[in-house]
C-alpha atoms as an extended CHARMM CRD file, in Angstrom:
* protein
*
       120  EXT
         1         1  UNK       CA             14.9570000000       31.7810000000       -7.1540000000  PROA      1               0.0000000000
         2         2  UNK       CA             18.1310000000       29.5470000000       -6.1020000000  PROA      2               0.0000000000
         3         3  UNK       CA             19.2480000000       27.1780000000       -8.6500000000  PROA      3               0.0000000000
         4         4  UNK       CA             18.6530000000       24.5240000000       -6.3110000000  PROA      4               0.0000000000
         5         5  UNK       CA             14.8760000000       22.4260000000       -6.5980000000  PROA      5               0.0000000000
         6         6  UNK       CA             12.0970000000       23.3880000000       -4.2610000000  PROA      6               0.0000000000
         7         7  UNK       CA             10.1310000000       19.8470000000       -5.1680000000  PROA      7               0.0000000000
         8         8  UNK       CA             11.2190000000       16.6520000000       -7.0760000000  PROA      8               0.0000000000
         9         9  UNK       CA              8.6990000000       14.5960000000       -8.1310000000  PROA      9               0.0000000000
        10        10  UNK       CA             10.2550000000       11.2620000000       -8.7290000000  PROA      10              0.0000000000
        11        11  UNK       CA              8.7260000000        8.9760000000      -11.2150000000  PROA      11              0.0000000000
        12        12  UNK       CA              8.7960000000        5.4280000000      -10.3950000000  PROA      12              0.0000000000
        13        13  UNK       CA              7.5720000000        1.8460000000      -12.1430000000  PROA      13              0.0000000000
        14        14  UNK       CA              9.5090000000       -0.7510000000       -9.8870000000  PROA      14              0.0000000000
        15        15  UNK       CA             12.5070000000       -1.4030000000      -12.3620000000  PROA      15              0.0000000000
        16        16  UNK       CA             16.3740000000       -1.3710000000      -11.3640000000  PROA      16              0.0000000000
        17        17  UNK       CA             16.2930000000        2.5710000000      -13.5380000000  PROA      17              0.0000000000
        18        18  UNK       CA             13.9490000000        3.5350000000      -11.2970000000  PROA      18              0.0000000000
        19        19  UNK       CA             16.1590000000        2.4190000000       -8.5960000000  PROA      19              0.0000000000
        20        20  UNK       CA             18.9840000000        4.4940000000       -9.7950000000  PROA      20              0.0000000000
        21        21  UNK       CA             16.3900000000        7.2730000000      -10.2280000000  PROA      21              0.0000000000
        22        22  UNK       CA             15.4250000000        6.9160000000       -6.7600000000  PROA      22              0.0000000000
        23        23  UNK       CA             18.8790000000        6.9390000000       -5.0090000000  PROA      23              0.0000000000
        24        24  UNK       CA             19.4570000000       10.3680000000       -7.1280000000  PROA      24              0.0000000000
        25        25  UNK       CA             16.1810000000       12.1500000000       -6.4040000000  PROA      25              0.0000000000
        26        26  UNK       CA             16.8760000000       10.8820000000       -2.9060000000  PROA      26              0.0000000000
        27        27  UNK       CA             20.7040000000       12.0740000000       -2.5230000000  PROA      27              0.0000000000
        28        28  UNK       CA             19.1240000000       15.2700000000       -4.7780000000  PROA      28              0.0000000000
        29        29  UNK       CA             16.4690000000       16.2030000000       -2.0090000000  PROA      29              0.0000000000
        30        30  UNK       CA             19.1440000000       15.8140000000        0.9840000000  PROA      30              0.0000000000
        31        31  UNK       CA             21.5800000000       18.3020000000       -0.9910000000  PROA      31              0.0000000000
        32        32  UNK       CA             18.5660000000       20.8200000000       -1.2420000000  PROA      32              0.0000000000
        33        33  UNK       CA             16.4850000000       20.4380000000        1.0450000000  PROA      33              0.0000000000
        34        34  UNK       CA             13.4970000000       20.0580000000       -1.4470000000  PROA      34              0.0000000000
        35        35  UNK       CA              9.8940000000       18.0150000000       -0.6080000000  PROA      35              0.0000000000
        36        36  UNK       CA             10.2870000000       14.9420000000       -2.3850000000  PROA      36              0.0000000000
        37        37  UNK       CA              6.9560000000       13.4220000000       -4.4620000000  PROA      37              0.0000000000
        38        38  UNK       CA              7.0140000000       10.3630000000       -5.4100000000  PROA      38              0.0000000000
        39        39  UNK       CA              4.6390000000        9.2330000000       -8.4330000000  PROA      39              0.0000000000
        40        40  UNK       CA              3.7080000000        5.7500000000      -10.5850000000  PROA      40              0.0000000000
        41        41  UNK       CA              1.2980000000        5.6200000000      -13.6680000000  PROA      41              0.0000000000
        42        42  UNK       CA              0.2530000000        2.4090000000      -14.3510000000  PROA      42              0.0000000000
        43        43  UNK       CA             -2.7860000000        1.2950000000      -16.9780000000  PROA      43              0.0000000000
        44        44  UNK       CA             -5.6700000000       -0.5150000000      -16.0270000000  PROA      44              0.0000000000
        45        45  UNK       CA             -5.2820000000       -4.1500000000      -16.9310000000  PROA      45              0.0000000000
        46        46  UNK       CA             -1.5170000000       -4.3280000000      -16.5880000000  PROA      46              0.0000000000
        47        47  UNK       CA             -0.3680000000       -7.4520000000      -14.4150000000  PROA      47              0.0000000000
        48        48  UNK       CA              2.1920000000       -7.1470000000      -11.3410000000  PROA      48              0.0000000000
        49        49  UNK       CA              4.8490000000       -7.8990000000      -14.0790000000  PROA      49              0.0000000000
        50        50  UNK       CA              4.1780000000       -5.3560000000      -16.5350000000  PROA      50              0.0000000000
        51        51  UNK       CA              5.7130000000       -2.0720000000      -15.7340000000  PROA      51              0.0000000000
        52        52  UNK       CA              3.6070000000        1.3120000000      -16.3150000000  PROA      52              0.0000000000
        53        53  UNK       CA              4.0540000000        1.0370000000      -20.4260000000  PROA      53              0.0000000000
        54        54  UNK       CA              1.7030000000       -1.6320000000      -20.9030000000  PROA      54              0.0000000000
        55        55  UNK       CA             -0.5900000000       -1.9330000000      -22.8090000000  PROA      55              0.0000000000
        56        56  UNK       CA             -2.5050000000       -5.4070000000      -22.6770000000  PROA      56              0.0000000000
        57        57  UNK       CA             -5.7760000000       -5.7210000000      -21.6120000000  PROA      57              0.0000000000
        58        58  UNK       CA             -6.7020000000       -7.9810000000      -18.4940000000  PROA      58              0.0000000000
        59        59  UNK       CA             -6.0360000000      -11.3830000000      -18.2310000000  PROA      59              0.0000000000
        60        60  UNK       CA             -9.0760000000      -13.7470000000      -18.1670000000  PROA      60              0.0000000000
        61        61  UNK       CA            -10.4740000000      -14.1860000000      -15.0420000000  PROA      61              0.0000000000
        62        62  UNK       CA             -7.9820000000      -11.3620000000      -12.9810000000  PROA      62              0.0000000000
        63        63  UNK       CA            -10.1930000000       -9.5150000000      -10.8920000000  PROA      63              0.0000000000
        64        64  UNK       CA            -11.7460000000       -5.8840000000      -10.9130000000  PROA      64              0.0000000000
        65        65  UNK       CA             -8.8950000000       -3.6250000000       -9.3670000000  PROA      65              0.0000000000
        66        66  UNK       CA             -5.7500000000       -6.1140000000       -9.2390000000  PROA      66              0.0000000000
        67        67  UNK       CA             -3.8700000000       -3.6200000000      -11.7590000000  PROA      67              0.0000000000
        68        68  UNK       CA             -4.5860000000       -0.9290000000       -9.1810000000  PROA      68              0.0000000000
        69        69  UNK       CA             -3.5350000000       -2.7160000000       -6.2930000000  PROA      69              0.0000000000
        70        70  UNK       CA             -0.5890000000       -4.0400000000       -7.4990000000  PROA      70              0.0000000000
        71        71  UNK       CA              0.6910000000       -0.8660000000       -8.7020000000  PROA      71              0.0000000000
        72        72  UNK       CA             -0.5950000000        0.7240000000       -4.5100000000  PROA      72              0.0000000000
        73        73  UNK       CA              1.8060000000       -2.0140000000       -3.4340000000  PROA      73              0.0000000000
        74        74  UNK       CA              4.5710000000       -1.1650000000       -5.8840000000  PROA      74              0.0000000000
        75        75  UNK       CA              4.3040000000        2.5210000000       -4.9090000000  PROA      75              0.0000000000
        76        76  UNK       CA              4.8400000000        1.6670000000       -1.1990000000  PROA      76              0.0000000000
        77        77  UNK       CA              7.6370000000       -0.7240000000       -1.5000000000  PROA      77              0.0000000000
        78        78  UNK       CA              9.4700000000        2.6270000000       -3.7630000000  PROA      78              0.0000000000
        79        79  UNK       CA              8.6520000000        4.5770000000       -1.5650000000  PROA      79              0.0000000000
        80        80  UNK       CA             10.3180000000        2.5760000000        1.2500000000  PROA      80              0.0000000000
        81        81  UNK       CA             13.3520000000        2.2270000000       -0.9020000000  PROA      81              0.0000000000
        82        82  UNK       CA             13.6420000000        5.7860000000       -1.1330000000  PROA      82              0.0000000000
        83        83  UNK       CA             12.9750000000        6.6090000000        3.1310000000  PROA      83              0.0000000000
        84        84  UNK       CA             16.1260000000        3.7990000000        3.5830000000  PROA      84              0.0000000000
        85        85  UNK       CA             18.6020000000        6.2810000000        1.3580000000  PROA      85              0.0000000000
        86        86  UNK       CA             17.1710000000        8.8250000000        3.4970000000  PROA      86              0.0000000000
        87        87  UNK       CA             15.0320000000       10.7790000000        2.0320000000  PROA      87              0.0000000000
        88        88  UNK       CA             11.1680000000       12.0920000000        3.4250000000  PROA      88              0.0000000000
        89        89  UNK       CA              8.2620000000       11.5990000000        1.3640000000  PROA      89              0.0000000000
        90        90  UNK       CA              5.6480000000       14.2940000000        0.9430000000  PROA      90              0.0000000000
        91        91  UNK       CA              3.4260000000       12.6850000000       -0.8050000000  PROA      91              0.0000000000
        92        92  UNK       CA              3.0430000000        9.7950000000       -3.1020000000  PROA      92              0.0000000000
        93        93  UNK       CA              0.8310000000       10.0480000000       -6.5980000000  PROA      93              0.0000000000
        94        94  UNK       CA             -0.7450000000        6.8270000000       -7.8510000000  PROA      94              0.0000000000
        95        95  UNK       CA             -2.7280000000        7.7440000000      -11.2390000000  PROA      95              0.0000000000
        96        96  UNK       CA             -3.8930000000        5.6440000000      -14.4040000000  PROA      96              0.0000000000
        97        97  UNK       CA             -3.2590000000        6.8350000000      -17.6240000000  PROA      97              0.0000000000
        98        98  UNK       CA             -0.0450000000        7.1870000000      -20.2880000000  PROA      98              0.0000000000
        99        99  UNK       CA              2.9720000000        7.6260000000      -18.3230000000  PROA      99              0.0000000000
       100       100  UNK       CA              4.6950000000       10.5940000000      -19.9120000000  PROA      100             0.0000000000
       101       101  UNK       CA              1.5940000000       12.5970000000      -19.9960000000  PROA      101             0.0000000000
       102       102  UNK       CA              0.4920000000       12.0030000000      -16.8100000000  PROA      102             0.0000000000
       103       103  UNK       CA              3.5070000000       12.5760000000      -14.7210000000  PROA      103             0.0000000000
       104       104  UNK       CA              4.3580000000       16.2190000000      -17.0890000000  PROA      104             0.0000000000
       105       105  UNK       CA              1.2130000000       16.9680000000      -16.0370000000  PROA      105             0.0000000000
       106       106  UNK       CA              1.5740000000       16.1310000000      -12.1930000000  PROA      106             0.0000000000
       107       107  UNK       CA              4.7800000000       17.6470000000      -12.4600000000  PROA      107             0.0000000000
       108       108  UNK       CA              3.0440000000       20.9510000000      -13.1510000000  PROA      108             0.0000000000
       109       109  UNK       CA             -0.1770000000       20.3820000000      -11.0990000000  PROA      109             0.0000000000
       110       110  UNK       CA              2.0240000000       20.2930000000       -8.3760000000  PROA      110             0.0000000000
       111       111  UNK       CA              4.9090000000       22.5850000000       -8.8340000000  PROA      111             0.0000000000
       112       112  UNK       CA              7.6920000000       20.3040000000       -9.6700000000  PROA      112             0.0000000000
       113       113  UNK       CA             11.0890000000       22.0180000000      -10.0950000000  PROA      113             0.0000000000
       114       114  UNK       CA             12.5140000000       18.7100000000      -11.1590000000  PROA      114             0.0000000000
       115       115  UNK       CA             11.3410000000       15.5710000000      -12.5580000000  PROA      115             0.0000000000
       116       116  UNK       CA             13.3680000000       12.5150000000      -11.9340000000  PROA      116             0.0000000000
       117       117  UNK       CA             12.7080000000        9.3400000000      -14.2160000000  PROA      117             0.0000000000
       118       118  UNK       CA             14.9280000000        6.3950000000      -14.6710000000  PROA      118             0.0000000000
       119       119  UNK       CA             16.2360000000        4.8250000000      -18.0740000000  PROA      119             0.0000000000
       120       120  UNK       CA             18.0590000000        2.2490000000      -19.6740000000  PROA      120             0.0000000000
């Protein structure tokens, strides 16, 4: 085993951290040649402008499946960010549930060396 990552998995919820995040996991997967994964958690019921940690329930009258789609389109526009710094995509992970939780255990599920997150 080198002591370089084999796989990132990048954690993402659409905020200027997980910008930074992304330009490291990005500048991190060149350096090692590792597959780059590229994950959001979001909560059913959270609007476009709540990032993954919320926790309200839906607003009156917002349809079945907005949350979901918002956070699809969130997910692609990351993931675009991250192919313009130069980086390749193997796969993107979109699941519901409580963020740190979920992405430990997608980190394991799918062999992540490396788990990038952003913070303030």
């Amino acid at each position: 085993m080198s002591g370089y990552p084999n796989r990132i998995l990048l954690a993402t919820d659409g905020t200027e951290d997980s910008a930074r995040a992304a330009r490291l996991a990005a500048a991190l997967t060149a350096k090692c040649g590792a597959e780059l994964h590229v994950a959001h958690v979001w909560r059913p019921g959270a609007s476009e402008t709540v990032t993954a940690a919320a926790t309200r329930p839906p607003l009156p009258g917002e349809p079945p499946g907005y949350a979901e789609r918002q956070a699809r389109k969130m997910l692609g526009a990351e993931v675009r960010r991250v192919e313009e710094e130069g980086a390749r995509v193997a796969q993107t992970h979109l699941r519901p549930g409580r963020p740190a939780q979920t992405l430990v255990a997608l980190a394991a599920r799918i062999g992540a060396d490396l788990l990038v997150v952003g913070g303030g």
